[in-house]
C-alpha positions as CSV (number, residue, x, y, z in Angstrom):
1,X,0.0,0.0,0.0
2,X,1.4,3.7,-0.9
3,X,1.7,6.0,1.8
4,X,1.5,9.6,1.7
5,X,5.3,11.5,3.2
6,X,2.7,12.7,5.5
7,X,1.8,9.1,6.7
8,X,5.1,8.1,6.5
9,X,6.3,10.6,8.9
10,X,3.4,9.2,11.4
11,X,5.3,6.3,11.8
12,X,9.1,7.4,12.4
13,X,7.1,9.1,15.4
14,X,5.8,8.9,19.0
15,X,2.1,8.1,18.6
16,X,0.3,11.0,20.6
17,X,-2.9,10.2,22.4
18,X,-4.5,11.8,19.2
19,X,-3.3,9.6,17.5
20,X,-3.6,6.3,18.9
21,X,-7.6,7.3,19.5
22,X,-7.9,7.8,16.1
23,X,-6.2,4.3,14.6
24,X,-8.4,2.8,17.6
25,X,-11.2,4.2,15.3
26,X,-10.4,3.3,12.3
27,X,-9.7,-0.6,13.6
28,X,-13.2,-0.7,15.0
29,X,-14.7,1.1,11.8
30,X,-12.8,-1.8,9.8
31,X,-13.4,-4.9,11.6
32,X,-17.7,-3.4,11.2
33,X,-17.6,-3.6,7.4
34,X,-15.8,-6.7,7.3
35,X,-18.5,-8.1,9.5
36,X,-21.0,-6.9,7.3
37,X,-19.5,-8.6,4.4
38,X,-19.1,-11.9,6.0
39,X,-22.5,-11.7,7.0
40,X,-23.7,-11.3,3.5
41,X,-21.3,-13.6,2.2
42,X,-23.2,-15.8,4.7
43,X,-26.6,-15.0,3.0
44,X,-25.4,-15.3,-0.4
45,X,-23.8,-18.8,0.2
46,X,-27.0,-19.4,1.6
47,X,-29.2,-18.1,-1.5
48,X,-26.7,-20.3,-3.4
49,X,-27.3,-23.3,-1.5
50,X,-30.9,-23.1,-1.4
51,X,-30.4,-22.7,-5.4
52,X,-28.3,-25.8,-5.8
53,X,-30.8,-27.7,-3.6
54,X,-33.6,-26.7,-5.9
55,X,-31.2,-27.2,-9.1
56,X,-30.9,-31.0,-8.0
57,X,-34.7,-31.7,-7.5
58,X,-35.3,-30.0,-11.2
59,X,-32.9,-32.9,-12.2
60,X,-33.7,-36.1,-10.1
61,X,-37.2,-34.8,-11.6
62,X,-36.0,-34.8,-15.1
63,X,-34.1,-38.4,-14.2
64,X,-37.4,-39.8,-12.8
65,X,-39.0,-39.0,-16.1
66,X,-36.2,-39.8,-18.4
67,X,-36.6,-43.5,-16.4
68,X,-40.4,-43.4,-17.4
69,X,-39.2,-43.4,-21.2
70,X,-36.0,-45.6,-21.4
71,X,-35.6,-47.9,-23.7
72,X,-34.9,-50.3,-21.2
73,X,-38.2,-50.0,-20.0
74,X,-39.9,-50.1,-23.1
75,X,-38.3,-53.2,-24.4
76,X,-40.1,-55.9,-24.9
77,X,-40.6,-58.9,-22.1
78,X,-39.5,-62.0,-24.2
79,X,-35.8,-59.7,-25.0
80,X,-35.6,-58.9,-21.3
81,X,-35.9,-62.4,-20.9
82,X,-33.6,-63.1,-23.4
83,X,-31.1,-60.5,-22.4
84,X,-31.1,-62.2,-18.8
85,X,-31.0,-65.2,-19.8
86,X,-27.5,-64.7,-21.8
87,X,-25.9,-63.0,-18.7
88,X,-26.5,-65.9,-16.4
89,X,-25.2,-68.0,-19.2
90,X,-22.0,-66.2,-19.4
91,X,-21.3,-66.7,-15.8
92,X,-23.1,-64.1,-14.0
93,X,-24.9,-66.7,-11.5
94,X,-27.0,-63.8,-9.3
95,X,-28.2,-62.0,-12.3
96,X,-32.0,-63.2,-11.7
97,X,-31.7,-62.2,-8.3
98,X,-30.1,-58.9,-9.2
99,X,-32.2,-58.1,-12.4
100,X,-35.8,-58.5,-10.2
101,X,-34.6,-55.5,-7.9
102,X,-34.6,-53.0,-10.6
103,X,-38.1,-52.6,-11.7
104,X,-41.4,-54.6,-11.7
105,X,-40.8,-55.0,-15.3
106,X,-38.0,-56.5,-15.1
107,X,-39.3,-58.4,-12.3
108,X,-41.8,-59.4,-14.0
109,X,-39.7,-60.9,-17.0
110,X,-36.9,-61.7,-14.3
111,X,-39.2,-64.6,-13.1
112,X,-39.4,-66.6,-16.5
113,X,-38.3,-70.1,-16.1
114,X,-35.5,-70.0,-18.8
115,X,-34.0,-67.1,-16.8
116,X,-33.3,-69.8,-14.1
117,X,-32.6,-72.4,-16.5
118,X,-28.3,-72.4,-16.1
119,X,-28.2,-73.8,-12.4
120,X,-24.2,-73.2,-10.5
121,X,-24.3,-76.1,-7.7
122,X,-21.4,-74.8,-5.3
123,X,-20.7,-78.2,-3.2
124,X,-18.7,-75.9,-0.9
125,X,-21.4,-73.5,0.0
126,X,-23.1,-74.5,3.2
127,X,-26.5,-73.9,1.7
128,X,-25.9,-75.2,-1.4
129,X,-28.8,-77.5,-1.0
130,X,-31.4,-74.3,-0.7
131,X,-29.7,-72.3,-3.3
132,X,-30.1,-75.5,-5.8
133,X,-33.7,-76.2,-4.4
134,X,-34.6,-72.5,-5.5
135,X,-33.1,-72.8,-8.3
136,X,-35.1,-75.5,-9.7
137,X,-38.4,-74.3,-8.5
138,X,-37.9,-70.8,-10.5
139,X,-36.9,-72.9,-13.4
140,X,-40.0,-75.2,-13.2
141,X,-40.3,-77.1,-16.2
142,X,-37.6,-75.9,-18.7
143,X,-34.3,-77.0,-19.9
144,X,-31.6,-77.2,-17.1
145,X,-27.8,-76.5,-17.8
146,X,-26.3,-78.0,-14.7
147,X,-23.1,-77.1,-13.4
148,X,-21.6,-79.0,-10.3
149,X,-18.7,-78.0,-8.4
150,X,-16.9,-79.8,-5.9
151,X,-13.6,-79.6,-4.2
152,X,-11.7,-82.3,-2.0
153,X,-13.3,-80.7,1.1
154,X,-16.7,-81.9,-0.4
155,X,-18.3,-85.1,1.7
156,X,-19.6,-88.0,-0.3
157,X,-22.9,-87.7,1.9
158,X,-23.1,-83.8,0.7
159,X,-22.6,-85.2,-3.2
160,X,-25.1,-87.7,-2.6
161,X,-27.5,-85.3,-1.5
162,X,-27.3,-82.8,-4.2
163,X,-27.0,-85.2,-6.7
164,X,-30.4,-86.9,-5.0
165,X,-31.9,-83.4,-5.7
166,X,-30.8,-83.3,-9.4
167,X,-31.3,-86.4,-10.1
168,X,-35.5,-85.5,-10.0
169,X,-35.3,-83.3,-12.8
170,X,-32.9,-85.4,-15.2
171,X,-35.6,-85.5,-17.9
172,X,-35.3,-81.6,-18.0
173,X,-31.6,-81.9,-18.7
174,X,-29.7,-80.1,-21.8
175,X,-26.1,-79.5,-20.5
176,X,-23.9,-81.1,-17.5
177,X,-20.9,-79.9,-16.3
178,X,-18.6,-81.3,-13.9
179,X,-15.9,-79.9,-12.2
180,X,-14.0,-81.9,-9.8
181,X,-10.6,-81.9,-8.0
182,X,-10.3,-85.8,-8.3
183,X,-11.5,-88.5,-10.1
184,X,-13.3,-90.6,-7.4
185,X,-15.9,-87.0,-7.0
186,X,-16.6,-87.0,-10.8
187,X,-17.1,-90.7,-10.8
188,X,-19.9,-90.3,-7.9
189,X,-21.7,-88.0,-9.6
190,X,-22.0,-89.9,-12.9
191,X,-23.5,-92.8,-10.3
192,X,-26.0,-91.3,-9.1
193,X,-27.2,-90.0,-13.3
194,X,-29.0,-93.4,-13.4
195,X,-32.0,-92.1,-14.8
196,X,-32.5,-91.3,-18.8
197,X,-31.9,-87.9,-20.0
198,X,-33.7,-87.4,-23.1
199,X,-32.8,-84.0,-23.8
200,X,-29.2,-83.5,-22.9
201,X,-26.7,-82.5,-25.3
202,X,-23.3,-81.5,-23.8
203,X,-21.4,-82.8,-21.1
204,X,-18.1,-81.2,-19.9
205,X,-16.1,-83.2,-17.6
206,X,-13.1,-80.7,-15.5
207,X,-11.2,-83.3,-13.0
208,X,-7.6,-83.7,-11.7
209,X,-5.6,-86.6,-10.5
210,X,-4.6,-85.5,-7.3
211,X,-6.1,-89.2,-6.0
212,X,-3.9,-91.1,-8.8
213,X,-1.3,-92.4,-6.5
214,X,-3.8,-93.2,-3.5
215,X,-6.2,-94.7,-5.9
216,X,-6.2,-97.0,-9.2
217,X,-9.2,-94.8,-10.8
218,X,-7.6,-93.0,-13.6
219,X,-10.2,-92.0,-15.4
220,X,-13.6,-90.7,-15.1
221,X,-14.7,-94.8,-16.4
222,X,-18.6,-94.2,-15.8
223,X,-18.9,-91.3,-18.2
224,X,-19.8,-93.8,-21.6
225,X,-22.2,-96.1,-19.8
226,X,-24.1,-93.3,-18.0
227,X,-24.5,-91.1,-21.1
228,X,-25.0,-94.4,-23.5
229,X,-27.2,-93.7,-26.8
230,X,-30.4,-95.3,-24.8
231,X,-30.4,-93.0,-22.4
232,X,-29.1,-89.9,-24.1
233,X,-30.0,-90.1,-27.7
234,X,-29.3,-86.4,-28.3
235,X,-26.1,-86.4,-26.8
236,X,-23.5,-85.2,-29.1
237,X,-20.6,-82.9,-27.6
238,X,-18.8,-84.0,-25.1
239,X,-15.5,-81.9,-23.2
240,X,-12.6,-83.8,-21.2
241,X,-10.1,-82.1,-19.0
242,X,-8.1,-83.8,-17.4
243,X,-4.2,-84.4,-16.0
244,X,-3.6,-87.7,-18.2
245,X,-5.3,-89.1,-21.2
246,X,-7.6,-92.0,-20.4
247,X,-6.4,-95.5,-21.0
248,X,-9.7,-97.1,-21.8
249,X,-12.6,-95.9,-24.0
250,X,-14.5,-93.9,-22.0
251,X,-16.6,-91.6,-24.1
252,X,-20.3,-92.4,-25.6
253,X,-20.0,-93.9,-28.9
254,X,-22.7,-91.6,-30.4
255,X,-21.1,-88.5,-30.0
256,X,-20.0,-86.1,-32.8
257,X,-18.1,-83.6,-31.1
258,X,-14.9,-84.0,-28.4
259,X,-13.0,-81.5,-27.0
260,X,-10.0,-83.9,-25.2
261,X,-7.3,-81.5,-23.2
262,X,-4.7,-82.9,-21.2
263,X,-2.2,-81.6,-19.1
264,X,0.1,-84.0,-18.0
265,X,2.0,-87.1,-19.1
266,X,3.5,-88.8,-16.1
267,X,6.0,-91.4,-16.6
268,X,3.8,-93.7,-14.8
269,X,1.0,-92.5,-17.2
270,X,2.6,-91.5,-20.4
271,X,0.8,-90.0,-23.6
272,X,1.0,-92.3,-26.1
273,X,-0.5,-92.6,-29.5
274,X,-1.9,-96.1,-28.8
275,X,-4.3,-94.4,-26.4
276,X,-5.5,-91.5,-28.5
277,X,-5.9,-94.0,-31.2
278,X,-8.0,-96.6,-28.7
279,X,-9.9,-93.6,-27.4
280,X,-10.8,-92.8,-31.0
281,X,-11.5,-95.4,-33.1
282,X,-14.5,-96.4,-30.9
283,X,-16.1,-93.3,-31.9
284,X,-17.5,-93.1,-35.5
285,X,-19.9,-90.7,-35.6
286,X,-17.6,-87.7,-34.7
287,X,-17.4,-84.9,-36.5
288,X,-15.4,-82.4,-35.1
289,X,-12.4,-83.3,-32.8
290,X,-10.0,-80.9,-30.9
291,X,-6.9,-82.4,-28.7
292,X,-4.8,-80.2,-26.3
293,X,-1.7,-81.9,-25.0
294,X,0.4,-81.7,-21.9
295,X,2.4,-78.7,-21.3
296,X,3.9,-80.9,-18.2
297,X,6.2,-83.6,-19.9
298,X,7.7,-86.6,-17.0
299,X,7.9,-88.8,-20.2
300,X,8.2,-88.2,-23.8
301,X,5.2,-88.4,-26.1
302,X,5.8,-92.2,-27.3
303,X,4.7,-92.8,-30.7
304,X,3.1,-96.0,-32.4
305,X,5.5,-98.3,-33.5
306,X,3.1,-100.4,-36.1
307,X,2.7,-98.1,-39.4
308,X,-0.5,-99.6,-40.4
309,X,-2.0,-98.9,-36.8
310,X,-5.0,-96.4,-37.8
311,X,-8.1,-95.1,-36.5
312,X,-11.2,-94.5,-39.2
313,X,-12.8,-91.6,-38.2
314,X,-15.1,-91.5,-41.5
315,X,-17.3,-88.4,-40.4
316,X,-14.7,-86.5,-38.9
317,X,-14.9,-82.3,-40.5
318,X,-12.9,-80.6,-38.1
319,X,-9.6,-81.6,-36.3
320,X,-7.4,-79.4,-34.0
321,X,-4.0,-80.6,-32.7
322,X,-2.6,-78.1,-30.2
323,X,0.6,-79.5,-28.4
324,X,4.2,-80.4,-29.0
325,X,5.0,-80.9,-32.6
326,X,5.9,-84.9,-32.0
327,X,2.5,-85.4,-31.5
328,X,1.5,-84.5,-34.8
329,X,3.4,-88.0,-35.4
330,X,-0.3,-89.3,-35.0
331,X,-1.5,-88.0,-38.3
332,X,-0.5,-90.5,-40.4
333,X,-2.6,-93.1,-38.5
334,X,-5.9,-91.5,-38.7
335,X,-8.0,-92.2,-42.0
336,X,-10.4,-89.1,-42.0
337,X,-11.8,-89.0,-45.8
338,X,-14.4,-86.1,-44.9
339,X,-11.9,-83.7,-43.5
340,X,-12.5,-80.0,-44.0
341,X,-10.3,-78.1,-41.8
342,X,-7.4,-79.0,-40.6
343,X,-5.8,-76.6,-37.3
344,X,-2.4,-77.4,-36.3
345,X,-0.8,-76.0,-33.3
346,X,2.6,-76.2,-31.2
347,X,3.6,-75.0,-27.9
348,X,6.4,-72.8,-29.6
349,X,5.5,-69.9,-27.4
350,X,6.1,-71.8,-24.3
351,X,9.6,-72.9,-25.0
352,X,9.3,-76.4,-26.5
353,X,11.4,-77.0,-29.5
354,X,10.0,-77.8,-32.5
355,X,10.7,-81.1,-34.2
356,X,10.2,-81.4,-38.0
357,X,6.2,-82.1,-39.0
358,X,6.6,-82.3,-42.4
359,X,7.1,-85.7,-43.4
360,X,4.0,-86.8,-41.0
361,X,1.6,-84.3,-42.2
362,X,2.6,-84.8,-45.9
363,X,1.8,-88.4,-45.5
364,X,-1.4,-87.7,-44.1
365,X,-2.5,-85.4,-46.7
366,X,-1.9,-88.3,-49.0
367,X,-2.8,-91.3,-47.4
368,X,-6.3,-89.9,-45.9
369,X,-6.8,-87.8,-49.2
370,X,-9.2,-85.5,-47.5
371,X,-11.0,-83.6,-51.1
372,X,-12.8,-81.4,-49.5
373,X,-9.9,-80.0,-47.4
374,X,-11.0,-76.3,-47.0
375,X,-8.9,-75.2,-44.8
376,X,-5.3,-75.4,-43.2
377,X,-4.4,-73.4,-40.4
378,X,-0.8,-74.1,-39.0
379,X,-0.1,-72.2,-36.0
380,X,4.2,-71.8,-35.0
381,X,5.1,-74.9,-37.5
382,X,7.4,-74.6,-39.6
383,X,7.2,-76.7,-42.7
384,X,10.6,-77.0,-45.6
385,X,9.8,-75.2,-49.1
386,X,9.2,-79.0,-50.3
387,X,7.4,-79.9,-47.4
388,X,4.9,-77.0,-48.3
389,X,4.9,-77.8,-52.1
390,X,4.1,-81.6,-51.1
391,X,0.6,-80.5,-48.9
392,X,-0.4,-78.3,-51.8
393,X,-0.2,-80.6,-54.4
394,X,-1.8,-82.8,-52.3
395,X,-4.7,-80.3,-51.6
396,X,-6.4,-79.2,-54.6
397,X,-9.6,-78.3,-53.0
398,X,-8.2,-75.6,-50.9
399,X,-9.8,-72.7,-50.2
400,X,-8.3,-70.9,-47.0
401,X,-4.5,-70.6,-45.8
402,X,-4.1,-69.3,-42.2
403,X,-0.3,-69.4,-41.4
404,X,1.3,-68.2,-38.2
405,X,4.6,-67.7,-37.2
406,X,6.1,-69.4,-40.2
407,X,8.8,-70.2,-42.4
408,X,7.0,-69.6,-45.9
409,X,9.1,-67.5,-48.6
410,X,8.6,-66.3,-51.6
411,X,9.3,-69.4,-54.0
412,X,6.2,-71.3,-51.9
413,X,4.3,-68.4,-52.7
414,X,5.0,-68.6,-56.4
415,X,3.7,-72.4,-56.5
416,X,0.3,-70.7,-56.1
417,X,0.2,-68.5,-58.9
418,X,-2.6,-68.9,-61.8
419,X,-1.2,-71.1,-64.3
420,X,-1.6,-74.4,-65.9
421,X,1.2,-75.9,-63.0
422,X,-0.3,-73.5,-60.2
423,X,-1.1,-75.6,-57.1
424,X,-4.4,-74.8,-54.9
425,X,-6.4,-73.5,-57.9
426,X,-9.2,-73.2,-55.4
427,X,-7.6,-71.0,-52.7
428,X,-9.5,-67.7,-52.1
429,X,-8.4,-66.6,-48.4
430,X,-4.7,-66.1,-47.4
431,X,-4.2,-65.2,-43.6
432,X,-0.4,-64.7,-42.8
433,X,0.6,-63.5,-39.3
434,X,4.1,-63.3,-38.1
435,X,5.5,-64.7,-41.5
436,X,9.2,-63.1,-41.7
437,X,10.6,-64.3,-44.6
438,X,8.2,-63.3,-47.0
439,X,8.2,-60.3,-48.7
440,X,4.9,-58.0,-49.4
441,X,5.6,-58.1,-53.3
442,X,5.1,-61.9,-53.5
443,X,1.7,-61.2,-52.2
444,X,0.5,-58.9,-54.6
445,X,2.4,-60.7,-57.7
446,X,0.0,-63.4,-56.1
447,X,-3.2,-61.5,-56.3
448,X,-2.7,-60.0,-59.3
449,X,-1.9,-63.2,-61.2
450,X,-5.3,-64.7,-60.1
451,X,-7.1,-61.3,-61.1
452,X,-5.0,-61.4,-64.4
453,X,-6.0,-65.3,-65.2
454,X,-10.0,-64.0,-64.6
455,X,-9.8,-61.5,-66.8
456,X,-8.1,-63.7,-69.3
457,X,-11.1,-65.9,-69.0
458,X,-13.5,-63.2,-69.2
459,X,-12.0,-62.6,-72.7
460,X,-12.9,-66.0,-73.8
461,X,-15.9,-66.8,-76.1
462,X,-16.8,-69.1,-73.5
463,X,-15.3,-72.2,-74.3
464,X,-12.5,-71.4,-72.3
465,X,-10.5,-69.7,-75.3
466,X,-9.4,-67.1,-73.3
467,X,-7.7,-69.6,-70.7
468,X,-6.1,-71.8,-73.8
469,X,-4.8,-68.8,-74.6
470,X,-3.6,-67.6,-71.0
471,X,-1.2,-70.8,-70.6
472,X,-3.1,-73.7,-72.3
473,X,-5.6,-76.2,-71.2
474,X,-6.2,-76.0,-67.8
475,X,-9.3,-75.3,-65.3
476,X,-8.5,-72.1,-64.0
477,X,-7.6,-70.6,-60.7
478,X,-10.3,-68.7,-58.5
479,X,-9.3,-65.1,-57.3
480,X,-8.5,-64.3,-54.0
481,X,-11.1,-62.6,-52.2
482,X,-9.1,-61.9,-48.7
483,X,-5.6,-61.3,-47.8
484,X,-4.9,-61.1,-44.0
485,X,-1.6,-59.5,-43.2
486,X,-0.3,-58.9,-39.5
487,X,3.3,-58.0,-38.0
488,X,4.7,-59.8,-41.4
489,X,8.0,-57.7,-41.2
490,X,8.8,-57.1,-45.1
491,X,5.1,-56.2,-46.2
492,X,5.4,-52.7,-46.7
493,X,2.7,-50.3,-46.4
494,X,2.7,-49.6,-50.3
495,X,2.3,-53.3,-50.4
496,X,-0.5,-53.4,-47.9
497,X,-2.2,-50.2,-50.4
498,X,-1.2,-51.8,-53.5
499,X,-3.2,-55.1,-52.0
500,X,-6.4,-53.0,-51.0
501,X,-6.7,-51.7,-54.4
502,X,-7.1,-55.6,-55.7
503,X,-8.4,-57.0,-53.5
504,X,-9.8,-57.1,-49.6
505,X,-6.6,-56.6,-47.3
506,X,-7.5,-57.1,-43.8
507,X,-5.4,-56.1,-41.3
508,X,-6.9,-57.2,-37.8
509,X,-7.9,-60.5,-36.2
510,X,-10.5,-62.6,-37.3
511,X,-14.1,-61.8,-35.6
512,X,-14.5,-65.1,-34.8
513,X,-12.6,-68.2,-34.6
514,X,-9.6,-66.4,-34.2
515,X,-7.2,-68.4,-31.8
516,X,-5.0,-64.9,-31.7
517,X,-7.4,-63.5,-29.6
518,X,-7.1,-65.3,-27.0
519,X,-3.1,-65.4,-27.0
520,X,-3.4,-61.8,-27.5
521,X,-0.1,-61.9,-30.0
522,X,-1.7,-60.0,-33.3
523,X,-2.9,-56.4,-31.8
524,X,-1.4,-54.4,-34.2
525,X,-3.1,-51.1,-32.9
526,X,-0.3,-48.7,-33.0
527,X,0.8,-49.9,-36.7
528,X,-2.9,-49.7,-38.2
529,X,-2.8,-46.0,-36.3
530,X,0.4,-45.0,-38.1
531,X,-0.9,-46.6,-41.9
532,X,-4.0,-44.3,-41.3
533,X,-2.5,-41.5,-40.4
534,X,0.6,-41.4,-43.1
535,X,-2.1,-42.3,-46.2
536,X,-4.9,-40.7,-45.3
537,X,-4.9,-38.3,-48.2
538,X,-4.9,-41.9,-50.0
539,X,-7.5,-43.3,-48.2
540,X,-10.1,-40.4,-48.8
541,X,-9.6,-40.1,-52.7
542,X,-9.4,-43.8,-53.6
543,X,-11.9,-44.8,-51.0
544,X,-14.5,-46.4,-53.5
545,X,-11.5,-48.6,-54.8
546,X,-9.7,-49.3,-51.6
547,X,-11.0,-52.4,-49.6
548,X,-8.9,-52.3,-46.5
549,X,-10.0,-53.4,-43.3
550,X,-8.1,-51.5,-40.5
């Protein structure tokens, strides 16, 4: 503050009586306005709280009638039923209970017996007797998907009961899981499924061996005579998890679907080939088989040591080997004639070595002669240039390629040109993910020798002049519709652009049925972000002609 020399000379001396009166004054005139102010600072914080009070009523009011018109409460009953009836599928166990708290619509559509439909029977829960008993009574007379959970604490009198509760509604059955910590657990529960179950359809099986050495049960052994085609006609996926692979047939000879995952092989209990191929060849009627081997090795895989030794699996579509790459040494002995997709995968990413596959899938591709082999998918296996040209030689009725992590260069490529030697005439979808010895060039000397052959064709008078004239008499090759290309080190973005502009060039996982997904090795975010960014100019003036799927 400024003072006056006046002012300033009041301070260099003695205050007088005069003058101490007077700052006494002043103090008290002060310390009167700034009560004044506070106190209508008070009133004004007041006025402003009262204001904000109001303010929030206007808007609970405005939420209250924004509530009234939701779409939530406007949807129909059977889609709220629906939509609760997907949650508690997808593990959310309390969402009837949770759902029926919100509103007596959703009450009302919470109480449908298919939202009670997926019972979760916790063995360990004290009252799991009451929750089950609830359960069922909400779920009246639709279709149950049982689950049933029991640890080693579990009682064999507590199982018994349960099951003795279950048990009473087996006609209502369409799915059973079991999860278990040993064998002996599983086993009582399949003994006390004595009555038919018309309507079931999946059975998952999740047990240990943690009673192996204290017990000779190795396997869950009740599981084919309890589901058997005369009780469970409709019975036709079935799910195994387990420590070791079963030594005896054990699963229903009906079924057309087996998931079979394994996580050990002891050297008491080794994984052999002889007991896939026992386990296998008593089941005909399967259609689609998936096998997950140990990650635990005490003993090597052993393979079968009679080459004729084969399992027919004459319906089989779909076959998935994920495990070591010896165990693909079992290829050669199955005989699967129907065969349409084929999904190899090793456990490269968790430090096992690979050991050549070649040789045994070449020879399986020939001896089983699968023609309507769709698709190959090969997942960190590496195949030799020959080994490569030998499967597609052998595979004329290709029509996807999903490669992963592989060896494949440029001269493999160049065997699937359009031509009258071109191998895989059929192939329209190439998927290559982590491939680092092929260069983006090959690709798009690829695509455009396809496009070039159709156009050649479509200059024919129909008679196929056009091809004749192309490279003599052959059928023709079909274009390729899709090429997937992720974290494939010499495909450069011009590539990637020069790709788009021929075809569809697709640049992020699969929607579905993408195994990448769940390994989470393909996000290629930060790469797409860049492409985007550097050719956007591109992008927006050829983007009728560019078909790229960022």
């Amino acid at each position: 503050m400024h003072l006056t020399d006046e002012e300033r000379c009041q301070y260099r001396l003695e205050p007088t009586p005069e003058v101490v009166e007077a700052a006494w004054a002043t103090i008290h005139s002060h310390e009167a306005a700034i009560g004044d102010l506070e106190a209508r600072i008070q009133g004004l914080l007041s006025d402003l709280r009262d204001l904000r009070y109001d303010q929030a009523k206007h808007r609970a009011a405005i939420e209250r009638s924004i509530g009234l018109i939701t779409l939530a409460r406007r949807l129909p009953e059977e889609l709220l039923i629906r939509i609760f009836t997907l949650a508690v599928a997808d593990g959310w166990t309390r969402a009837p209970v949770v759902v029926s708290h919100v509103c007596a619509g959703w009450r009302k559509a919470a109480l449908a017996p298919q939202v009670w439909t997926h019972v979760y029977a916790e063995c360990d829960d004290p009252l799991v007797l009451e929750r089950t008993r609830f359960w069922l009574g909400r779920a009246r007379g639709a279709g149950l998907h049982l689950t049933v959970s029991a640890s080693w604490r579990v009682t064999e009198r507590q199982l018994v009961e349960l099951m003795a509760l279950l048990v009473e509604k087996s006609a209502q059955w369409k799915s059973l899981s079991v999860k278990t910590d040993m064998f002996y657990l599983a086993d009582l529960v399949l003994s006390h499924c004595h009555h038919s179950t018309p309507e079931l359809r999946e059975v998952d099986i999740m047990t240990a061996a943690l009673d192996l050495a204290a017990s000779s049960i190795s396997e869950v052994a009740l599981l084919q005579s309890t589901f058997a085609a005369d009780k469970s006609p409709l019975l036709s996926s079935v799910s195994y998890i387990s420590t070791v692979v079963p030594s005896t047939p054990i699963f229903p000879s009906h079924i057309a679907n087996l998931v079979l995952e394994i996580k050990e092989s002891p050297s008491h209990h080794p994984l052999s080939a002889e007991s896939l191929l026992i386990l296998l060849e008593h089941l005909p009627q399967l259609r689609t088989l998936s096998l997950s081997m140990p990650y635990i090795y005490e003993h090597d895989y052993i393979p079968s040591t009679d080459p004729a030794r084969t399992a027919a699996l004459p319906a089989l579509e779909s076959l998935t080997l994920y495990g070591p790459t010896d165990m693909n040494e079992l290829l050669p002995h199955l005989h699967t004639p129907a065969l349409r997709s084929l999904r190899l995968r090793s456990l490269e990413d968790l430090g096992y070595r690979q050991r050549p596959i070649g040789p045994s899938l070449v020879r399986f591709v020939r001896a089983s002669a699968p023609p309507a082999l769709g698709l190959l998918e090969l997942h960190d296996i590496d195949l030799a240039p020959d080994a490569f040209e030998a499967c597609f030689a052998a595979l004329p009725a290709l029509r996807e390629l999903r490669l992963h992590e592989c060896a494949i260069g440029d001269a493999t490529v160049r065997l699937l040109h359009a031509g009258p030697r071109g191998l895989c005439p059929r192939l329209t979808r190439v998927d290559l993910r982590w491939c680092g010895h092929l260069r983006g060039r090959a690709l798009v000397d690829l695509v455009r020798s396809r496009l070039r052959q159709q156009r050649c064709a479509g200059e024919g008078d129909g008679d196929g002049d056009g091809l004749r004239e192309a490279g003599g008499d052959w059928p023709g090759a079909d274009p390729i519709e899709e090429v997937g290309v992720i974290n494939c080190c010499f495909v450069t973005e011009e590539d990637v652009l020069d790709l788009a502009r021929m075809t569809v060039c697709r640049l992020v996982m699969r929607e579905s049925e993408d195994y990448c997904r769940t390994c989470g090795c393909c996000d290629n975010q930060r790469y797409r972000t860049r492409l985007r960014l550097r050719h956007i100019s591109e992008l927006i003036e050829e983007g009728h002609n560019m078909k790229l799927v960022l």
